[in-house]
C-alpha positions in Angstrom: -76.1 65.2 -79.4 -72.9 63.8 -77.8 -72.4 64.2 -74.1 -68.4 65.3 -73.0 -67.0 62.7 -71.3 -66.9 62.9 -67.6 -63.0 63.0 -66.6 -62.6 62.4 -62.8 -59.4 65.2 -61.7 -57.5 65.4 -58.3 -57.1 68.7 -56.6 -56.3 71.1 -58.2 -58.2 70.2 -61.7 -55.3 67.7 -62.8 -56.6 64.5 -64.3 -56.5 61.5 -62.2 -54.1 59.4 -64.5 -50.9 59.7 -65.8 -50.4 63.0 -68.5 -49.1 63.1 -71.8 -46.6 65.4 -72.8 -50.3 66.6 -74.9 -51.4 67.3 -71.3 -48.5 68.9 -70.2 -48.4 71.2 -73.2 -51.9 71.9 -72.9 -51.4 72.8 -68.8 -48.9 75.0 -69.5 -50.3 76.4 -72.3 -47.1 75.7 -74.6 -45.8 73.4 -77.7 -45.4 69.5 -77.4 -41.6 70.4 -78.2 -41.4 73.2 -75.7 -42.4 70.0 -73.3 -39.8 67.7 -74.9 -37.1 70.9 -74.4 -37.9 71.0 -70.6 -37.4 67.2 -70.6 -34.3 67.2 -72.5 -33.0 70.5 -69.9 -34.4 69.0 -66.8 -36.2 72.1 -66.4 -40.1 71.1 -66.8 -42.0 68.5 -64.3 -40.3 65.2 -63.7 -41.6 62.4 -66.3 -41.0 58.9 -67.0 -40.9 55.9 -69.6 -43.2 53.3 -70.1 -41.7 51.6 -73.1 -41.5 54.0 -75.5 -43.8 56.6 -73.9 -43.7 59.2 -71.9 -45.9 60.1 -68.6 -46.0 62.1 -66.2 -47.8 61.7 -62.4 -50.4 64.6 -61.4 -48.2 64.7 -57.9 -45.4 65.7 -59.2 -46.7 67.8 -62.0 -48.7 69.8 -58.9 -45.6 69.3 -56.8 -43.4 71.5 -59.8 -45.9 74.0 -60.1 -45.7 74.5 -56.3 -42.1 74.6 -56.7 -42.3 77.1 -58.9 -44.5 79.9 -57.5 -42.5 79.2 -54.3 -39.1 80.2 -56.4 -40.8 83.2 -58.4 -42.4 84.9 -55.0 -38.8 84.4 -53.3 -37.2 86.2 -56.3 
């Protein structure tokens, strides 16, 4: 029987590596294009290229979510 592998997370259950728009989709529990939308918008959490790739850091994944229960309490 296979063991899951052991993923080591910061605070707040994030993984401790750069995500994947897979990840992101999978946080947020929506599409890979819904991700690529808020990316094209400038909407969703910050990301970046490496080469052809896109990633995103933990921090400022955690940092937009903070962002946004701030904005939806205020509302």
């Amino acid at each position: 029987m296979a063991k899951a592998p052991v993923v080591n997370t910061l605070r707040g259950g994030l993984p401790d590596r750069y995500l994947t728009p897979e990840d992101i989709a999978e946080i947020f529990e929506v599409s890979r294009e819904t991700v690529y939308q808020w990316r094209r918008k400038r909407t969703g959490p910050p990301g970046f290229r490496v080469g052809k790739h896109i990633r995103y850091d933990p921090t400022d994944v955690q940092r937009y979510i903070a962002e946004r229960k701030a904005a939806d309490r205020a509302a």
